[in-house]
N, CA, C and O atoms as a MOPAC input file, in Angstrom:
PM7 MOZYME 1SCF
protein

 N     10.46000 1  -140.10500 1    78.00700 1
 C     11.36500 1  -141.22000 1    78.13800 1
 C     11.93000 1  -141.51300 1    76.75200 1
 O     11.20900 1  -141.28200 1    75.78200 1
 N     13.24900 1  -142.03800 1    76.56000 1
 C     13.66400 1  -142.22100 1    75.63400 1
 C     14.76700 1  -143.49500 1    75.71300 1
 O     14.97100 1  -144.08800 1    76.77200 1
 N     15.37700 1  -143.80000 1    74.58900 1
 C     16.44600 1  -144.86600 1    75.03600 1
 C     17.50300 1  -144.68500 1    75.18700 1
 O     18.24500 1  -144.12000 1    74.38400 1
 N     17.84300 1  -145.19000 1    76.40400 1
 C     19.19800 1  -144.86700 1    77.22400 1
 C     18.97600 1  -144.81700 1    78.49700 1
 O     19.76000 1  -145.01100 1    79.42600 1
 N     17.41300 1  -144.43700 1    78.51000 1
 C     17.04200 1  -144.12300 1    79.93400 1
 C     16.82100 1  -145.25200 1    81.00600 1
 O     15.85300 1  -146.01200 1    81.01400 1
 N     17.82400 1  -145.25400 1    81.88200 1
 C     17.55000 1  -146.70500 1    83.26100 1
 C     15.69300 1  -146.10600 1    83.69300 1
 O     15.01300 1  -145.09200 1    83.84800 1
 N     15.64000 1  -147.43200 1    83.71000 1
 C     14.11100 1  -147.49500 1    84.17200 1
 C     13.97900 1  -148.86800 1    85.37200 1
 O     14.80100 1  -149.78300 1    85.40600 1
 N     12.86200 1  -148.77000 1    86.23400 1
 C     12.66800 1  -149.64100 1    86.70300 1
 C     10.66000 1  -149.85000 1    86.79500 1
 O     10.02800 1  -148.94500 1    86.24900 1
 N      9.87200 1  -150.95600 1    87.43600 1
 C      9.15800 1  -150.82500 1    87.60200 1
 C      8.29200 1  -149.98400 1    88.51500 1
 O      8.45000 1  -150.00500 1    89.73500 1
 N      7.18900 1  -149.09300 1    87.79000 1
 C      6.19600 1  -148.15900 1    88.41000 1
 C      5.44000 1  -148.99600 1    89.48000 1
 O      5.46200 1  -150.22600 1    89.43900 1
 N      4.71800 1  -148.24900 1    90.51700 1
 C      3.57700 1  -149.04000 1    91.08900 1
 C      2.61700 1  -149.45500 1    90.12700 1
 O      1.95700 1  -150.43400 1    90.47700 1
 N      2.42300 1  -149.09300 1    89.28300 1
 C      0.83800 1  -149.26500 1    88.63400 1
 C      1.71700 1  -150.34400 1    87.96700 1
 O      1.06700 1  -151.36800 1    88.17300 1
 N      2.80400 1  -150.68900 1    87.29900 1
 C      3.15800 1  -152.29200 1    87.18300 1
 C      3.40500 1  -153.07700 1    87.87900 1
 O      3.55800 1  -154.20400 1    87.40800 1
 N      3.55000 1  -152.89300 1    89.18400 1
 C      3.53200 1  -153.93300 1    90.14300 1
 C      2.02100 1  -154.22700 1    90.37100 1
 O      1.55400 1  -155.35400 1    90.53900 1
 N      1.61500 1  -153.55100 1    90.36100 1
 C     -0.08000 1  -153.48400 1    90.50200 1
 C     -0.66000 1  -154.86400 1    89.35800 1
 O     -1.32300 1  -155.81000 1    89.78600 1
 N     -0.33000 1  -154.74600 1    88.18000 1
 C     -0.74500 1  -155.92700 1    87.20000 1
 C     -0.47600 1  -156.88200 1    87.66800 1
 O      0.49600 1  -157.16400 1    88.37000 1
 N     -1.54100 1  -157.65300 1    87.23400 1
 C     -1.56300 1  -159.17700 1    87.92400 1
 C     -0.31800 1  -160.03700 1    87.04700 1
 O      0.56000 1  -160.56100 1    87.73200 1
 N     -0.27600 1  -160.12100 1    86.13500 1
 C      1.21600 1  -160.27000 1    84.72200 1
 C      2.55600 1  -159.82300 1    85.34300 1
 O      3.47800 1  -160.63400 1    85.42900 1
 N      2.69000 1  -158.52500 1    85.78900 1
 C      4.05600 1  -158.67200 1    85.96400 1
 C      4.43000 1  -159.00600 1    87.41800 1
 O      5.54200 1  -159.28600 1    87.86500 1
 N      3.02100 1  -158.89400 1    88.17600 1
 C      3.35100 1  -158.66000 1    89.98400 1
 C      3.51700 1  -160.79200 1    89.77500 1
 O      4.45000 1  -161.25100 1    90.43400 1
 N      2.97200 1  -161.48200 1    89.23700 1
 C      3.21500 1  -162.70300 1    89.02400 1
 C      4.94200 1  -163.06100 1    88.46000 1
 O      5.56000 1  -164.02600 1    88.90900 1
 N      5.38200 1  -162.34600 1    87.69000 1
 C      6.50000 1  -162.42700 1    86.92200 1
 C      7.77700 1  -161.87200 1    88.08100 1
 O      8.88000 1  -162.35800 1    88.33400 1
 N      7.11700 1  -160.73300 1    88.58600 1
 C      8.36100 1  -160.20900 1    90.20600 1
 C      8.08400 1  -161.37800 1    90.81000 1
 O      8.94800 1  -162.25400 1    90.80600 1
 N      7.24600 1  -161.52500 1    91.22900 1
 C      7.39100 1  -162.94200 1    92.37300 1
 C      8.15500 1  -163.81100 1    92.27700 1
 O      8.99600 1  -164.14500 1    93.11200 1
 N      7.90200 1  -164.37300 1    91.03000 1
 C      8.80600 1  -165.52300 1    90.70900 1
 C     10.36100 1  -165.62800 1    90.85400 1
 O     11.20200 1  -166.38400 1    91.34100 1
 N     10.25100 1  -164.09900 1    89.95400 1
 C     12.42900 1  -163.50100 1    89.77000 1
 C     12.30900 1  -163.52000 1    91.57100 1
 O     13.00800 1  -164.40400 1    92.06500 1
 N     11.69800 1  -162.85900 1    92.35500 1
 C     12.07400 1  -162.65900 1    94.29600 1
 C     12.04900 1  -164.16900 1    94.80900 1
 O     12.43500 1  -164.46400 1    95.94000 1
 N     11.59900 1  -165.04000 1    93.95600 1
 C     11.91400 1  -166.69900 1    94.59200 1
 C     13.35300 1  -167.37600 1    94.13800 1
 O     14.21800 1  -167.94500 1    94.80500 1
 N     13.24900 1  -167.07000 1    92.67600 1
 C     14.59400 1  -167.41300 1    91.82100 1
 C     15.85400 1  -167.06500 1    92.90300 1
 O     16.73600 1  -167.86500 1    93.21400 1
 N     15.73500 1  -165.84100 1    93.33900 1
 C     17.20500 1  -164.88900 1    93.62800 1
 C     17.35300 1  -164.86500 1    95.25200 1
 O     18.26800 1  -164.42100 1    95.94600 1
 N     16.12400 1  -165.50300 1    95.61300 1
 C     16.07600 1  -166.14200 1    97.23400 1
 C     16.63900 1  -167.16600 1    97.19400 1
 O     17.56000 1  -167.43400 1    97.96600 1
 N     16.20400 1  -167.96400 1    96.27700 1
 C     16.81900 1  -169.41700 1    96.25200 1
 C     18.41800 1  -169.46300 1    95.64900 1
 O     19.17500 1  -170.40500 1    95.88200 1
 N     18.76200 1  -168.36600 1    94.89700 1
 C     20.26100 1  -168.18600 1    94.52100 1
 C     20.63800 1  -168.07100 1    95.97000 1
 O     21.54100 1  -168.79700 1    96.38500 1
 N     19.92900 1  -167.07700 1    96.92900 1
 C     21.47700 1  -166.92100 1    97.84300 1
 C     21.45400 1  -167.49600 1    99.27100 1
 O     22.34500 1  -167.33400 1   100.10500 1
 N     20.25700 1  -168.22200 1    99.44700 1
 C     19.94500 1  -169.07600 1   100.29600 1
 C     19.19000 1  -170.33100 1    99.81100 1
 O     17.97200 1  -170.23400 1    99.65600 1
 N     19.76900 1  -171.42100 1    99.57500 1
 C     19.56300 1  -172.76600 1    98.73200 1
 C     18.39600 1  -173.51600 1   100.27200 1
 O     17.25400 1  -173.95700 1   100.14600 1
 N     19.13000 1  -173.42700 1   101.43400 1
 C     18.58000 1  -173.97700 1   101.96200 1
 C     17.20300 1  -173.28400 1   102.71900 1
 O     16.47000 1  -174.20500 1   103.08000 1
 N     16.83700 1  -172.43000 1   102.94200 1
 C     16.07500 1  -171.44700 1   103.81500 1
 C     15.55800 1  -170.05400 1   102.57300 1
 O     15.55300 1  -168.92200 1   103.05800 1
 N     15.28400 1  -170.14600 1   101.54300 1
 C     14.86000 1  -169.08400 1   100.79300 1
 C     13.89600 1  -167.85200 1   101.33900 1
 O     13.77200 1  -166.69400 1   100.94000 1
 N     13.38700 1  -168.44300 1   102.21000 1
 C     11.93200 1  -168.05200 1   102.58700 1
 C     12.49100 1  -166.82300 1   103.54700 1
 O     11.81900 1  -165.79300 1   103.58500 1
 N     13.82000 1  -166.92100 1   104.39300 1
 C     14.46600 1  -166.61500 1   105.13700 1
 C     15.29800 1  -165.16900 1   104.70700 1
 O     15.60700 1  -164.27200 1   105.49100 1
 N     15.55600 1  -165.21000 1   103.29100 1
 C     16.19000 1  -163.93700 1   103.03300 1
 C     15.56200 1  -162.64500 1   102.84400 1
 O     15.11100 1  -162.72900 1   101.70200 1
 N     15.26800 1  -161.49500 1   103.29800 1
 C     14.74400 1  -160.35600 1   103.39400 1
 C     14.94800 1  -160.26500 1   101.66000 1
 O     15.59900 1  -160.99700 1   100.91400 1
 N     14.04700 1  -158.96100 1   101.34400 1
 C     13.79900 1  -158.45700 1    99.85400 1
 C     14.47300 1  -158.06000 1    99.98200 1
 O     15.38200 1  -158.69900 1    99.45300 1
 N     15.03500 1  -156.70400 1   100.70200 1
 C     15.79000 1  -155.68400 1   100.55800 1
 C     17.65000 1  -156.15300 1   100.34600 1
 O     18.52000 1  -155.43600 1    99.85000 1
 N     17.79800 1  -157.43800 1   100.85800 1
 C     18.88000 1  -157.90700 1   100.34700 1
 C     19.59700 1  -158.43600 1    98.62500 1
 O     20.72200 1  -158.49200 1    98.12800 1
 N     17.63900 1  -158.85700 1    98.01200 1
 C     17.85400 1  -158.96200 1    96.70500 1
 C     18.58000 1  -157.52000 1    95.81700 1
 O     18.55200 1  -156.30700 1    96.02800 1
 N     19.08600 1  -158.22000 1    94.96500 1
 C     19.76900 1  -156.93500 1    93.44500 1
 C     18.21800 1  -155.73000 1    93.28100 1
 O     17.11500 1  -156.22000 1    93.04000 1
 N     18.32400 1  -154.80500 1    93.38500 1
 C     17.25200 1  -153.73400 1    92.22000 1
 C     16.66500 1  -154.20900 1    90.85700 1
 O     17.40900 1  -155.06900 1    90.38600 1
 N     15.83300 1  -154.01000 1    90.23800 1
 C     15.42500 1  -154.38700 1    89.29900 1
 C     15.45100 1  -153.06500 1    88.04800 1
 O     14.56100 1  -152.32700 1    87.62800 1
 N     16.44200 1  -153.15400 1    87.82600 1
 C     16.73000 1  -151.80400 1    87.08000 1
 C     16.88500 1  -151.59200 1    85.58600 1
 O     18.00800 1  -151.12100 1    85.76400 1
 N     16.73900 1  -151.52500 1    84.22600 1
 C     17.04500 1  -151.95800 1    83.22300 1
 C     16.85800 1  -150.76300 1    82.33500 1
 O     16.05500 1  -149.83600 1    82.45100 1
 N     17.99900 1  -151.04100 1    81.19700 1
 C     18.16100 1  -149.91700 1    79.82400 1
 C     17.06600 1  -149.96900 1    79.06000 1
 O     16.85500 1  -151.06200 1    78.53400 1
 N     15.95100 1  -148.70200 1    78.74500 1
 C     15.29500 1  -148.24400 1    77.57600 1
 C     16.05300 1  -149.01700 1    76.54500 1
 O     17.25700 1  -148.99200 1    76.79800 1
 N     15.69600 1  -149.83000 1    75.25700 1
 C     16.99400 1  -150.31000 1    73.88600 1
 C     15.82200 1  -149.74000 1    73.07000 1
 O     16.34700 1  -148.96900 1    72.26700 1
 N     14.74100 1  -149.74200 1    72.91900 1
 C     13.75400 1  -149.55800 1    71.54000 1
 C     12.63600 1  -149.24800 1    72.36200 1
 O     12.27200 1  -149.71300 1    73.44200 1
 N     12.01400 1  -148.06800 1    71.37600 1
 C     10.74500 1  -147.30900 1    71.35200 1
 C      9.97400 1  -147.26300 1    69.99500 1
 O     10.57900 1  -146.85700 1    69.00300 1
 N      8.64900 1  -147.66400 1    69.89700 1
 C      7.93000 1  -147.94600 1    68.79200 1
 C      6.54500 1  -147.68600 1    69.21000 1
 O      6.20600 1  -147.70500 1    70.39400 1
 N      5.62800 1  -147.40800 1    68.08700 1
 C      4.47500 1  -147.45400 1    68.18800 1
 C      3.78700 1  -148.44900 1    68.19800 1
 O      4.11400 1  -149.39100 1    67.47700 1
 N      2.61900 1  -148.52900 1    69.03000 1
 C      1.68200 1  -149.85300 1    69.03400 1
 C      1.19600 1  -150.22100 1    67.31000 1
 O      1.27200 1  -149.41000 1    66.38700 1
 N      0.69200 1  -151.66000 1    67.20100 1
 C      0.45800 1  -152.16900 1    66.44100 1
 C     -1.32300 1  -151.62000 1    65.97500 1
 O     -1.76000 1  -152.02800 1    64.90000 1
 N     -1.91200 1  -151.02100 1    66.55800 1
 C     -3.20400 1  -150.64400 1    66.45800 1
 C     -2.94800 1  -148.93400 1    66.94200 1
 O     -2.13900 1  -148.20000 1    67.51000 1
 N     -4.43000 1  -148.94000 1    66.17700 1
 C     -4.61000 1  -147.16300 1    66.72400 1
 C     -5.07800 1  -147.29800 1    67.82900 1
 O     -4.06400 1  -147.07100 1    68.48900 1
 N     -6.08000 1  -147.55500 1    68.76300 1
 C     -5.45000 1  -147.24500 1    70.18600 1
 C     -4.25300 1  -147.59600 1    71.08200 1
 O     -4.28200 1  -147.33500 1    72.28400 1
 N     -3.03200 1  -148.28300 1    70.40300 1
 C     -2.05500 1  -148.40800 1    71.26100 1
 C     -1.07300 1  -147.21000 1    71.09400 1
 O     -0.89200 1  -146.32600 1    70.25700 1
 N     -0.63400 1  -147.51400 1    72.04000 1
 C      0.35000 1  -146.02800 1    72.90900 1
 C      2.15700 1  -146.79800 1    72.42000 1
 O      2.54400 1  -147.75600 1    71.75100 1
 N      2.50500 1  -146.20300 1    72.85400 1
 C      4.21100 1  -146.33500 1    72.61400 1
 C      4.52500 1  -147.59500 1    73.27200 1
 O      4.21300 1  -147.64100 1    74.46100 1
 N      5.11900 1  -148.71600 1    72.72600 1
 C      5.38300 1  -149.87300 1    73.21700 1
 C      7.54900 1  -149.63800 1    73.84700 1
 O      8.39100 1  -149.33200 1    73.00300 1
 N      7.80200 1  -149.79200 1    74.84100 1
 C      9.19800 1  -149.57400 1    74.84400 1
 C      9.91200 1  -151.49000 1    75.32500 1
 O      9.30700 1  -152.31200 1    76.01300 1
 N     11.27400 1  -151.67100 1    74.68500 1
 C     11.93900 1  -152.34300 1    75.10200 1
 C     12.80800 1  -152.41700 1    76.23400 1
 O     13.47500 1  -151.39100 1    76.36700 1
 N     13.06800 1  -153.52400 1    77.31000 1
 C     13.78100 1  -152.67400 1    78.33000 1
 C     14.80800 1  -153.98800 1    78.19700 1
 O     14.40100 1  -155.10400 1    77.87300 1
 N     16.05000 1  -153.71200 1    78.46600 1
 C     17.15600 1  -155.04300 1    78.80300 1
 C     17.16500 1  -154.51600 1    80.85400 1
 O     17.07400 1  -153.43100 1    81.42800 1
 N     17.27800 1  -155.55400 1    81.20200 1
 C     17.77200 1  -155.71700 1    82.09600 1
 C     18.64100 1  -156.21900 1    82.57100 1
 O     18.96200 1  -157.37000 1    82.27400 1
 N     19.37500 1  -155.37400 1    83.59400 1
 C     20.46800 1  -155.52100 1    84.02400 1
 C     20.48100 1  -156.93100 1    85.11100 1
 O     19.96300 1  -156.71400 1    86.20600 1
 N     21.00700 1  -158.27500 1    84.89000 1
 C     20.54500 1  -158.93800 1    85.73100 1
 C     19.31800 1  -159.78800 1    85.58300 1
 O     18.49600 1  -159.49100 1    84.71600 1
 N     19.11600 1  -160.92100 1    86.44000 1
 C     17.55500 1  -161.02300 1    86.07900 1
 C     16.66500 1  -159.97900 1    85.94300 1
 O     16.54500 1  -158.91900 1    86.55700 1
 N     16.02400 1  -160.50600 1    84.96900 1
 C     14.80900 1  -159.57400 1    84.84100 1
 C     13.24100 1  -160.32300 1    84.37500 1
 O     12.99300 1  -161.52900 1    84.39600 1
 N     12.22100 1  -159.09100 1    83.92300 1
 C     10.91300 1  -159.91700 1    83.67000 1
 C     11.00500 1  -160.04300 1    81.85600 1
 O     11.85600 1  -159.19200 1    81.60000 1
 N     10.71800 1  -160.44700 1    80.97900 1
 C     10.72500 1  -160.24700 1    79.69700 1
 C      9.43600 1  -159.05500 1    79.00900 1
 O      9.36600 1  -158.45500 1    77.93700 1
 N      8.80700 1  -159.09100 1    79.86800 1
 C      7.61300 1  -157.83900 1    79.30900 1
 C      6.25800 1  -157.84600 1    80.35100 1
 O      6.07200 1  -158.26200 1    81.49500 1
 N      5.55500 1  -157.27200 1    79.49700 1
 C      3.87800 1  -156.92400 1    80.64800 1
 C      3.36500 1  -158.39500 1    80.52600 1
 O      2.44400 1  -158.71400 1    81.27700 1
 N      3.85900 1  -159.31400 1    79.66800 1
 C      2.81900 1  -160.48200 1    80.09500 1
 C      3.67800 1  -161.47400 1    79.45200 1
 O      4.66900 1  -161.13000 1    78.80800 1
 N      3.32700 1  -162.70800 1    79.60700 1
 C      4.32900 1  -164.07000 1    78.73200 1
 C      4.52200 1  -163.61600 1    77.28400 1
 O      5.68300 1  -163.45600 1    76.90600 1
 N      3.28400 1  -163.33700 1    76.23300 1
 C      3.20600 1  -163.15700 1    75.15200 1
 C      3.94500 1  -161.97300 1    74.73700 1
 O      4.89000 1  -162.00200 1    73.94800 1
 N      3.43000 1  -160.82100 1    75.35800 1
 C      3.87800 1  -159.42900 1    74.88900 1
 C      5.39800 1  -159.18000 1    75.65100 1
 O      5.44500 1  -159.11700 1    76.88000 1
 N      6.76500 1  -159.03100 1    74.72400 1
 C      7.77900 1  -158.87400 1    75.66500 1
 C      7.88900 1  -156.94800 1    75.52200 1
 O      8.90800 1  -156.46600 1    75.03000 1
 N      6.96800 1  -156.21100 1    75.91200 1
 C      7.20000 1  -155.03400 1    75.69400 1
 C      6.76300 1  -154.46600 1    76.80500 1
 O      6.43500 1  -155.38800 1    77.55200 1
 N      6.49800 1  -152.99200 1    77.54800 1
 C      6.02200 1  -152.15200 1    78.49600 1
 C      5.27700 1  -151.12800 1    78.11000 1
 O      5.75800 1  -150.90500 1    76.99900 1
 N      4.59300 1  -150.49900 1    78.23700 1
 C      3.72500 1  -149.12900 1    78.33700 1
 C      4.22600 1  -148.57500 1    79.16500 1
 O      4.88200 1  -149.18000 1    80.01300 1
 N      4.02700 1  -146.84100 1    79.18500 1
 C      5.03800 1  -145.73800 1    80.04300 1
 C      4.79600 1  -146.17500 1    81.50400 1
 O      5.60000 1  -146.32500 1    82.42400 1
 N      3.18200 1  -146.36800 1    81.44300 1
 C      2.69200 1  -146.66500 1    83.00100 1
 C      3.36500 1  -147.60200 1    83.78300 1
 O      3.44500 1  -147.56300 1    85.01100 1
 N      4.02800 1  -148.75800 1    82.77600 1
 C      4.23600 1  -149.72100 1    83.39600 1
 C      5.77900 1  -149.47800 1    84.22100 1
 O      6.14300 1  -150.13500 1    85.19700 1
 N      6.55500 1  -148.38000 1    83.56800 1
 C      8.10600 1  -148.00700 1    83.92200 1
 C      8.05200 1  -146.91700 1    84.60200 1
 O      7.17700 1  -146.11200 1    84.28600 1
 N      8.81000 1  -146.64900 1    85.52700 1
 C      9.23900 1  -145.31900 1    86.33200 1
 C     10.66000 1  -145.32300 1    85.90100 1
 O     11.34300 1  -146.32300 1    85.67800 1
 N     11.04800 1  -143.98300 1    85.80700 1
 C     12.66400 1  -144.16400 1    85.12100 1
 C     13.27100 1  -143.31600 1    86.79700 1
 O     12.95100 1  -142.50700 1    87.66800 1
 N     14.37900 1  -144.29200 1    86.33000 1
 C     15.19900 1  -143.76400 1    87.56200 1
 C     16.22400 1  -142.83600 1    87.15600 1
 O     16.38200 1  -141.95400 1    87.99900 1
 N     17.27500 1  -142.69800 1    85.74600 1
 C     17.83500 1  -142.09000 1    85.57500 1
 C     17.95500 1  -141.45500 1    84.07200 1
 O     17.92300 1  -142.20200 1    83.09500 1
 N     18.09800 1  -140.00900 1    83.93300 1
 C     17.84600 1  -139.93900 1    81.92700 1
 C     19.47300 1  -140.45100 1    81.41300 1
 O     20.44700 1  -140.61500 1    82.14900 1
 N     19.43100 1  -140.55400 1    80.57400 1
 C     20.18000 1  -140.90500 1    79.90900 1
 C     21.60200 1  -139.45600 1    79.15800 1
 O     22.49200 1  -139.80900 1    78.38300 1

């Protein structure tokens, strides 16, 4: 993976309790954008993709960390793997398209 590359979230990041908390929220936000009155009511599959640009690749701050990547998203998005950390691990991205 590199930057340029559209990425979206892997299972094994939906899987984290951090970001599967952080999707939830954006799938309430964007329910409640397009149905104000009945949110509960709009199917997922009607929400936007969650899709976003590789911008920066760096090494972790410690020797056991792995490659930390930046992602912008297109649209709402999550800011990273947890409130604190706005970054991803490979596991956490599946790329949808190279760059």
């Amino acid at each position: 993976m590199k930057t340029g590359d559209l990425v979206t979230i892997s299972a094994y990041g939906r899987g984290l309790v951090s970001l599967s908390d952080q999707l939830c929220t954006r799938t309430r936000t964007l329910q409640r954008a397009i149905d104000s009155e009945n949110p509960a009511d709009v199917p997922v599959d009607r929400l936007p993709p969650l899709v976003g640009i590789v911008i920066k690749i760096w090494k972790g701050n410690y020797q056991w960390s792995k490659l930390q990547y930046s992602v912008s998203w297109a649209g709402e998005g999550i800011p990273g793997r947890s409130r604190w950390e706005k970054s991803f691990t490979r596991k956490d991205l599946k790329m949808v398209s190279k760059a």
